[in-house]
C-alpha positions in Angstrom: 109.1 88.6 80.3 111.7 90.6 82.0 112.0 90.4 85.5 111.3 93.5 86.9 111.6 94.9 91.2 110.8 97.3 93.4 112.5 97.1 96.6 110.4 98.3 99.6 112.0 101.4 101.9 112.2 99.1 104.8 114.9 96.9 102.6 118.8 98.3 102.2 119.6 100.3 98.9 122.2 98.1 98.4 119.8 95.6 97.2 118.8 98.1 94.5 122.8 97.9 93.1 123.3 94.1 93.7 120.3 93.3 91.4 120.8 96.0 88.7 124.5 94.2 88.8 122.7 91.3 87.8 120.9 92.3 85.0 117.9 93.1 86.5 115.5 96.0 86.0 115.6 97.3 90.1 114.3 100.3 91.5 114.3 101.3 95.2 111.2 103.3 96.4 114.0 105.7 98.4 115.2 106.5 95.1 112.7 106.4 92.6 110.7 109.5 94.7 107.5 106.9 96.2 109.2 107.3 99.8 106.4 107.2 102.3 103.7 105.5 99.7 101.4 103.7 101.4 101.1 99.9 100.7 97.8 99.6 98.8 99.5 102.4 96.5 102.5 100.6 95.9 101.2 97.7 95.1 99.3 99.6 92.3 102.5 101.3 91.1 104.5 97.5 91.4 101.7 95.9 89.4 101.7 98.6 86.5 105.2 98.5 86.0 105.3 94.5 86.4 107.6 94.4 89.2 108.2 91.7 92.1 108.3 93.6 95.4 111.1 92.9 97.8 110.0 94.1 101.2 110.9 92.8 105.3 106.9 94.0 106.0 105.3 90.8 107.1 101.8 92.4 105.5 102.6 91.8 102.1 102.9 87.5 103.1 98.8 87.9 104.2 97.7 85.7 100.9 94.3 86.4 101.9 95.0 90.5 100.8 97.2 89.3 98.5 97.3 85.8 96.9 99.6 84.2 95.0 99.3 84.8 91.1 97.2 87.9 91.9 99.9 90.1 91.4 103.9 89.7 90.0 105.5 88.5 92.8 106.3 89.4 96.1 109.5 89.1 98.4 108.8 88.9 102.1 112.7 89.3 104.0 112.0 87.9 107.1 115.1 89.0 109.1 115.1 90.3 112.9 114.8 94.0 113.1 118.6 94.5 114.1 120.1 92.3 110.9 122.3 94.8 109.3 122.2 95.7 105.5 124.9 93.8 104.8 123.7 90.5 106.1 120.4 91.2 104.1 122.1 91.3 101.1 124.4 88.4 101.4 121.1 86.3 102.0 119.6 87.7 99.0 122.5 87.5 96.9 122.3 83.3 97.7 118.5 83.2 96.8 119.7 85.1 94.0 121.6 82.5 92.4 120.1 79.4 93.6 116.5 80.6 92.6 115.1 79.9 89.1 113.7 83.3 88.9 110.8 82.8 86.7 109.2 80.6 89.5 108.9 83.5 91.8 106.7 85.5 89.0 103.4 85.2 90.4 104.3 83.8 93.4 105.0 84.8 97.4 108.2 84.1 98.5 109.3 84.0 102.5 113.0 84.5 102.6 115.0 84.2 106.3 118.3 83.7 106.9 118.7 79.7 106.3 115.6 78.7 103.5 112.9 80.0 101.4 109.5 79.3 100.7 107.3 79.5 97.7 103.9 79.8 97.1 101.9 79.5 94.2 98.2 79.4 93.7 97.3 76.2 93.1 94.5 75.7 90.3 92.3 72.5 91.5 90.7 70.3 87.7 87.3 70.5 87.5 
């Protein structure tokens, strides 16, 4: 499967360019016309087109709404609401390249400034 995102309007374009750089199939919702989509909507549109959402809106982490496995994969960017586009991208740019990508399919990923965090649905043995 190729790994497919859709980068939330609250996130820089630049992430948009610096993942396309790397091969990936990126789209940005300021530029692929969804601009002001609301959440519930997107997340139909991301699942369709089998993308991971990248977003810094802390609702997409809620497992409850949306739990691991139960979609492609979601991004959370937890930065403080000042951090500048250029910091954002630097961070993601390193969880880029350490990540092994196909374990964030399926899964819901915290990323800040010094770590990241996945989570998978775990499947308890009968």
């Amino acid at each position: 499967m190729k790994v497919r995102f859709l980068v939330d309007e609250d996130c820089p374009l630049s992430l948009e360019k610096l993942l396309n750089s790397r091969g990936y199939d990126t789209i940005h919702v300021k530029t692929s016309g969804l601009s002001g989509t609301k959440d519930p909507e997107l997340f139909i549109f991301a699942q369709e087109q089998q993308r991971i959402i990248i977003s810094r809106d802390l609702g997409w982490a809620n497992i409850k709404n949306y739990p691991p496995n139960s979609h492609c994969g979601l991004i959370i960017l937890r930065f403080p609401f000042e951090a500048i586009a250029m910091e954002i991208r630097q961070v993601v740019e390193q969880f880029i390249d350490l990540v092994n990508i196909s374990e964030i399919v399926g899964a819901t990923v915290i990323v800040d400034k010094n770590k990241f965090r996945i989570r998978k649905s775990v499947i308890a043995d009968d």
